[in-house]
C-alpha positions as a Markdown table, in Angstrom:
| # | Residue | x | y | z |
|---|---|---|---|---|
| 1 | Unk | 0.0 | 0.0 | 0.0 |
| 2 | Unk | 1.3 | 3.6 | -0.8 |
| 3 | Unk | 2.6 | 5.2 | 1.8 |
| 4 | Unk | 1.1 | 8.2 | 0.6 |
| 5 | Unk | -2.5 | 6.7 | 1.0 |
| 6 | Unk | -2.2 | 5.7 | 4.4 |
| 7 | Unk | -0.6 | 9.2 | 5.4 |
| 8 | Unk | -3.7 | 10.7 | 4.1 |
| 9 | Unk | -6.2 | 9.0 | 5.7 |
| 10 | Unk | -4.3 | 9.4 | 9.3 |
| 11 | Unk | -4.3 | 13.1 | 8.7 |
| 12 | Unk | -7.8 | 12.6 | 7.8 |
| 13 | Unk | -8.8 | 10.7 | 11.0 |
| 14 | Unk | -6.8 | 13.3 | 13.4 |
| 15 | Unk | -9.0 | 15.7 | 11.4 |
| 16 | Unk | -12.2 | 14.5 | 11.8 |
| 17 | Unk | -11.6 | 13.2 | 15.2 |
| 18 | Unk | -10.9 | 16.4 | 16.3 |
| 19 | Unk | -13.5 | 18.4 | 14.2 |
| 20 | Unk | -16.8 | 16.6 | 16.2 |
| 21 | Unk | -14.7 | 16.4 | 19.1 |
| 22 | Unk | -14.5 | 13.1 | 20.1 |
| 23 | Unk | -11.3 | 13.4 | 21.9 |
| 24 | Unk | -13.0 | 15.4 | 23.9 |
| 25 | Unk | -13.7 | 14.7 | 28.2 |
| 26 | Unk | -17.3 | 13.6 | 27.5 |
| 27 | Unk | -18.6 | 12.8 | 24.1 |
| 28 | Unk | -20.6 | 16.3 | 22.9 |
| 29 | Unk | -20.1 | 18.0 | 26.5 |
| 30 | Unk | -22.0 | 15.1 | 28.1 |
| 31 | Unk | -20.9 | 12.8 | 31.3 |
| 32 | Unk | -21.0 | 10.0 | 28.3 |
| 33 | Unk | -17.6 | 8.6 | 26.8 |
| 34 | Unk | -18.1 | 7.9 | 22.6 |
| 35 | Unk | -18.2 | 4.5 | 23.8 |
| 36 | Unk | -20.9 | 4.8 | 25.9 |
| 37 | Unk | -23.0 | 6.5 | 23.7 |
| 38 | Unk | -22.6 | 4.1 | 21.2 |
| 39 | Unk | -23.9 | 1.3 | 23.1 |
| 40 | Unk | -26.9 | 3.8 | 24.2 |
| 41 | Unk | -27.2 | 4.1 | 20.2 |
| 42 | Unk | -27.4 | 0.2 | 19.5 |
| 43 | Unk | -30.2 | -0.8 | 22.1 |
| 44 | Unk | -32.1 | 2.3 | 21.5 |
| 45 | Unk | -33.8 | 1.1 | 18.3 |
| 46 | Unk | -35.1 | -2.4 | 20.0 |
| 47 | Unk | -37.5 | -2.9 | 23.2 |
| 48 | Unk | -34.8 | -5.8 | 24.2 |
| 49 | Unk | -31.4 | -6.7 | 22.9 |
| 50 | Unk | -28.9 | -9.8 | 23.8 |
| 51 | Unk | -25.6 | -8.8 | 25.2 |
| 52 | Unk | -24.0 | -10.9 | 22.6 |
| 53 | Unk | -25.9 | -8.7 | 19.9 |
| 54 | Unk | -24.4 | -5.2 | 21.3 |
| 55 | Unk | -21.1 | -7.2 | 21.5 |
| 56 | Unk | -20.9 | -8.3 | 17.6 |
| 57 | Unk | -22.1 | -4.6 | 16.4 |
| 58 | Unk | -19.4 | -2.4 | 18.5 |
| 59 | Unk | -17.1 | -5.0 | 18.4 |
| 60 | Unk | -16.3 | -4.5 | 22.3 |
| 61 | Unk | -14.6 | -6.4 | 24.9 |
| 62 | Unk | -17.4 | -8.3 | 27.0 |
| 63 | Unk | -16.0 | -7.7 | 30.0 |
| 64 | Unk | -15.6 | -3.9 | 29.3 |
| 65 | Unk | -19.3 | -3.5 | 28.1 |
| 66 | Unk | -20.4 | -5.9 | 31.4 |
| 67 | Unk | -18.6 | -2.6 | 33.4 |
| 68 | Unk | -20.8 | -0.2 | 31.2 |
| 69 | Unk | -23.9 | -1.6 | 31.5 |
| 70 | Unk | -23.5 | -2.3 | 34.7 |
| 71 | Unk | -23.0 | 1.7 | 35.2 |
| 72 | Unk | -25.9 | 2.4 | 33.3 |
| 73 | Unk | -28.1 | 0.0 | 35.2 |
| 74 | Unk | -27.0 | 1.3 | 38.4 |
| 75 | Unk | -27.7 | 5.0 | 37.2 |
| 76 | Unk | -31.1 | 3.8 | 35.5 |
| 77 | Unk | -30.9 | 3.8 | 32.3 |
| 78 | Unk | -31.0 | 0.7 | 31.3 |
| 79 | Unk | -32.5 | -2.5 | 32.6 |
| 80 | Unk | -31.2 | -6.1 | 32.5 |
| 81 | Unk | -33.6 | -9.4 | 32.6 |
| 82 | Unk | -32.5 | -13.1 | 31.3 |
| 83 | Unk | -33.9 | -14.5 | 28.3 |
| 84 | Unk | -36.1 | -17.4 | 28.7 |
| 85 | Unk | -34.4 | -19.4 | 25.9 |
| 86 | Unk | -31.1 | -19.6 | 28.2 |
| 87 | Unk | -30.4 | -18.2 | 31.7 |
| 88 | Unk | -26.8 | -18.2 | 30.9 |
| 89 | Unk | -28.0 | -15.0 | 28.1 |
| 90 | Unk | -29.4 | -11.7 | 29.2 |
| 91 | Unk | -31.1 | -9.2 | 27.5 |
| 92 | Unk | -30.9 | -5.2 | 28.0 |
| 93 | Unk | -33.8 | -2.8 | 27.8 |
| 94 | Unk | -33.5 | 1.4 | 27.9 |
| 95 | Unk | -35.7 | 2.7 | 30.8 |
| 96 | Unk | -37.1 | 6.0 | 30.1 |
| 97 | Unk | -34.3 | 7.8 | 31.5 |
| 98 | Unk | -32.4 | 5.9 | 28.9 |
| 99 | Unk | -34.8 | 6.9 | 26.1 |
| 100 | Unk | -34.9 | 10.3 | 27.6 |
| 101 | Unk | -30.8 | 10.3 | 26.7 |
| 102 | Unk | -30.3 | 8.7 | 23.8 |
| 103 | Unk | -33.3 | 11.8 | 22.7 |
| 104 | Unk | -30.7 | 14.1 | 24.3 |
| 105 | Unk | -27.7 | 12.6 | 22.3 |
| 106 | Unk | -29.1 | 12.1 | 19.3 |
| 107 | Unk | -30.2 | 16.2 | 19.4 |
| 108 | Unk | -27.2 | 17.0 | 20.6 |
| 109 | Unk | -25.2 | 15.6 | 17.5 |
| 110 | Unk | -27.7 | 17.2 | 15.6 |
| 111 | Unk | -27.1 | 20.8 | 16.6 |
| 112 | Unk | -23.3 | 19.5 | 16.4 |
| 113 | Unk | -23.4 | 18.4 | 12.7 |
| 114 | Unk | -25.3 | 21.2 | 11.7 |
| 115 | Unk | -23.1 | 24.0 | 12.8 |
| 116 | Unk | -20.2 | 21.8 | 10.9 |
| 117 | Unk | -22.8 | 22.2 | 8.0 |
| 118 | Unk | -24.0 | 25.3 | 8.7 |
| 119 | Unk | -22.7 | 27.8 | 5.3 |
| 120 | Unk | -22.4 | 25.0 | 3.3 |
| 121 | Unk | -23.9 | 25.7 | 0.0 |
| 122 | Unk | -26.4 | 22.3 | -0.9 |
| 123 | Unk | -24.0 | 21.5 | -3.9 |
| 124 | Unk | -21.2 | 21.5 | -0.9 |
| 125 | Unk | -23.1 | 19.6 | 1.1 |
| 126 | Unk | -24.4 | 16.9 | -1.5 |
| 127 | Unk | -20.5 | 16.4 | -2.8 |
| 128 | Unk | -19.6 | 16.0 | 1.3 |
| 129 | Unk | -22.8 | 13.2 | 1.7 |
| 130 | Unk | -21.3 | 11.5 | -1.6 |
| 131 | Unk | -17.8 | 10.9 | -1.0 |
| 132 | Unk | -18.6 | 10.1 | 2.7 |
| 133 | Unk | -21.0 | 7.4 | 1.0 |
| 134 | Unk | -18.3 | 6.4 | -1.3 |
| 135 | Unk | -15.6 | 5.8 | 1.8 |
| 136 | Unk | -18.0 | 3.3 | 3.6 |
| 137 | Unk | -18.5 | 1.0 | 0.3 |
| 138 | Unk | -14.7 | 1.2 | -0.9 |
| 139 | Unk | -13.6 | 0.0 | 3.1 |
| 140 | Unk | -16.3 | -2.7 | 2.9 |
| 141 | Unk | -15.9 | -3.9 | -0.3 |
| 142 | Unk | -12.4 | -5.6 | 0.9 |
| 143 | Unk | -13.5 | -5.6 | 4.5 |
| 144 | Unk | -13.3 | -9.1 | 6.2 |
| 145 | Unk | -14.1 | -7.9 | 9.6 |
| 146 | Unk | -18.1 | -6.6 | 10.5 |
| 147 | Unk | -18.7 | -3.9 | 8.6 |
| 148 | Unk | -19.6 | -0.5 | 9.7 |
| 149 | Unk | -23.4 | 0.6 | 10.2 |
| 150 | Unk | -23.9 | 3.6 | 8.1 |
Protein backbone atom coordinates (compact mmCIF):
# COMPACT_ATOMS: atom_id res chain seq x y z
CA UNK A 1 0.00 0.00 0.00
CA UNK A 2 1.30 3.59 -0.80
CA UNK A 3 2.60 5.17 1.83
CA UNK A 4 1.06 8.23 0.59
CA UNK A 5 -2.45 6.74 0.98
CA UNK A 6 -2.20 5.66 4.44
CA UNK A 7 -0.60 9.21 5.35
CA UNK A 8 -3.66 10.70 4.08
CA UNK A 9 -6.16 8.97 5.67
CA UNK A 10 -4.35 9.45 9.27
CA UNK A 11 -4.33 13.07 8.66
CA UNK A 12 -7.84 12.58 7.83
CA UNK A 13 -8.78 10.74 11.02
CA UNK A 14 -6.83 13.35 13.43
CA UNK A 15 -9.02 15.74 11.37
CA UNK A 16 -12.25 14.49 11.77
CA UNK A 17 -11.63 13.19 15.21
CA UNK A 18 -10.86 16.37 16.35
CA UNK A 19 -13.51 18.42 14.19
CA UNK A 20 -16.75 16.58 16.18
CA UNK A 21 -14.67 16.36 19.14
CA UNK A 22 -14.47 13.08 20.11
CA UNK A 23 -11.31 13.37 21.90
CA UNK A 24 -13.00 15.38 23.92
CA UNK A 25 -13.65 14.70 28.21
CA UNK A 26 -17.32 13.65 27.49
CA UNK A 27 -18.64 12.80 24.13
CA UNK A 28 -20.59 16.33 22.87
CA UNK A 29 -20.15 18.03 26.48
CA UNK A 30 -22.03 15.14 28.06
CA UNK A 31 -20.91 12.75 31.28
CA UNK A 32 -21.03 10.01 28.30
CA UNK A 33 -17.65 8.55 26.83
CA UNK A 34 -18.06 7.90 22.63
CA UNK A 35 -18.16 4.47 23.77
CA UNK A 36 -20.85 4.76 25.93
CA UNK A 37 -22.99 6.47 23.66
CA UNK A 38 -22.62 4.09 21.17
CA UNK A 39 -23.91 1.29 23.08
CA UNK A 40 -26.94 3.84 24.16
CA UNK A 41 -27.21 4.07 20.24
CA UNK A 42 -27.43 0.21 19.53
CA UNK A 43 -30.16 -0.83 22.10
CA UNK A 44 -32.15 2.26 21.53
CA UNK A 45 -33.78 1.08 18.33
CA UNK A 46 -35.08 -2.37 19.98
CA UNK A 47 -37.52 -2.91 23.21
CA UNK A 48 -34.84 -5.80 24.23
CA UNK A 49 -31.44 -6.66 22.91
CA UNK A 50 -28.93 -9.81 23.82
CA UNK A 51 -25.55 -8.82 25.20
CA UNK A 52 -23.98 -10.88 22.64
CA UNK A 53 -25.90 -8.73 19.85
CA UNK A 54 -24.43 -5.21 21.27
CA UNK A 55 -21.09 -7.22 21.51
CA UNK A 56 -20.94 -8.29 17.58
CA UNK A 57 -22.09 -4.58 16.44
CA UNK A 58 -19.40 -2.39 18.53
CA UNK A 59 -17.08 -4.99 18.38
CA UNK A 60 -16.29 -4.54 22.26
CA UNK A 61 -14.59 -6.37 24.94
CA UNK A 62 -17.42 -8.26 27.01
CA UNK A 63 -15.98 -7.70 30.03
CA UNK A 64 -15.56 -3.87 29.29
CA UNK A 65 -19.28 -3.50 28.09
CA UNK A 66 -20.37 -5.85 31.41
CA UNK A 67 -18.56 -2.61 33.36
CA UNK A 68 -20.79 -0.16 31.20
CA UNK A 69 -23.91 -1.57 31.46
CA UNK A 70 -23.49 -2.30 34.66
CA UNK A 71 -23.03 1.70 35.25
CA UNK A 72 -25.89 2.37 33.26
CA UNK A 73 -28.12 -0.05 35.18
CA UNK A 74 -26.96 1.34 38.41
CA UNK A 75 -27.74 5.05 37.16
CA UNK A 76 -31.08 3.82 35.47
CA UNK A 77 -30.86 3.83 32.33
CA UNK A 78 -31.02 0.74 31.29
CA UNK A 79 -32.48 -2.53 32.56
CA UNK A 80 -31.22 -6.06 32.48
CA UNK A 81 -33.61 -9.36 32.62
CA UNK A 82 -32.53 -13.06 31.34
CA UNK A 83 -33.93 -14.55 28.34
CA UNK A 84 -36.07 -17.40 28.71
CA UNK A 85 -34.38 -19.43 25.95
CA UNK A 86 -31.09 -19.58 28.19
CA UNK A 87 -30.37 -18.24 31.66
CA UNK A 88 -26.79 -18.20 30.90
CA UNK A 89 -28.04 -15.02 28.08
CA UNK A 90 -29.40 -11.68 29.20
CA UNK A 91 -31.10 -9.17 27.54
CA UNK A 92 -30.93 -5.23 27.96
CA UNK A 93 -33.83 -2.83 27.79
CA UNK A 94 -33.51 1.37 27.91
CA UNK A 95 -35.70 2.67 30.79
CA UNK A 96 -37.09 5.96 30.15
CA UNK A 97 -34.27 7.83 31.54
CA UNK A 98 -32.42 5.88 28.92
CA UNK A 99 -34.84 6.93 26.14
CA UNK A 100 -34.87 10.28 27.58
CA UNK A 101 -30.79 10.32 26.73
CA UNK A 102 -30.31 8.70 23.80
CA UNK A 103 -33.32 11.79 22.72
CA UNK A 104 -30.66 14.12 24.31
CA UNK A 105 -27.69 12.61 22.35
CA UNK A 106 -29.13 12.10 19.29
CA UNK A 107 -30.24 16.20 19.37
CA UNK A 108 -27.25 17.02 20.64
CA UNK A 109 -25.22 15.55 17.49
CA UNK A 110 -27.72 17.22 15.62
CA UNK A 111 -27.10 20.84 16.59
CA UNK A 112 -23.32 19.52 16.43
CA UNK A 113 -23.41 18.43 12.73
CA UNK A 114 -25.29 21.23 11.68
CA UNK A 115 -23.07 24.03 12.81
CA UNK A 116 -20.16 21.84 10.89
CA UNK A 117 -22.83 22.16 8.00
CA UNK A 118 -23.98 25.35 8.65
CA UNK A 119 -22.70 27.79 5.28
CA UNK A 120 -22.37 24.98 3.25
CA UNK A 121 -23.95 25.67 -0.02
CA UNK A 122 -26.37 22.26 -0.94
CA UNK A 123 -24.02 21.47 -3.85
CA UNK A 124 -21.21 21.46 -0.90
CA UNK A 125 -23.08 19.57 1.10
CA UNK A 126 -24.41 16.86 -1.55
CA UNK A 127 -20.45 16.41 -2.81
CA UNK A 128 -19.61 15.96 1.35
CA UNK A 129 -22.77 13.24 1.72
CA UNK A 130 -21.28 11.51 -1.63
CA UNK A 131 -17.76 10.92 -0.97
CA UNK A 132 -18.56 10.06 2.73
CA UNK A 133 -21.00 7.35 1.00
CA UNK A 134 -18.27 6.39 -1.33
CA UNK A 135 -15.61 5.83 1.80
CA UNK A 136 -18.01 3.31 3.59
CA UNK A 137 -18.45 1.01 0.33
CA UNK A 138 -14.65 1.21 -0.88
CA UNK A 139 -13.59 0.02 3.15
CA UNK A 140 -16.27 -2.73 2.87
CA UNK A 141 -15.90 -3.87 -0.32
CA UNK A 142 -12.40 -5.58 0.94
CA UNK A 143 -13.52 -5.61 4.47
CA UNK A 144 -13.29 -9.14 6.17
CA UNK A 145 -14.12 -7.88 9.57
CA UNK A 146 -18.10 -6.60 10.53
CA UNK A 147 -18.71 -3.88 8.65
CA UNK A 148 -19.56 -0.54 9.66
CA UNK A 149 -23.37 0.56 10.18
CA UNK A 150 -23.86 3.61 8.11
Amino acid sequence: MEKLTINDMRVFNRYYTNLIGLLDQGYLETPYTLTEARILFEISPRDKMDISEIIDALLIDKGYLSRVLKKFEESGLVTKSKTGKDARTSQISLTKRGRDEVGMLNALADKKLESLLKGLSCTDMEQLAHHMNSIIKILNKNSTSKKTKP
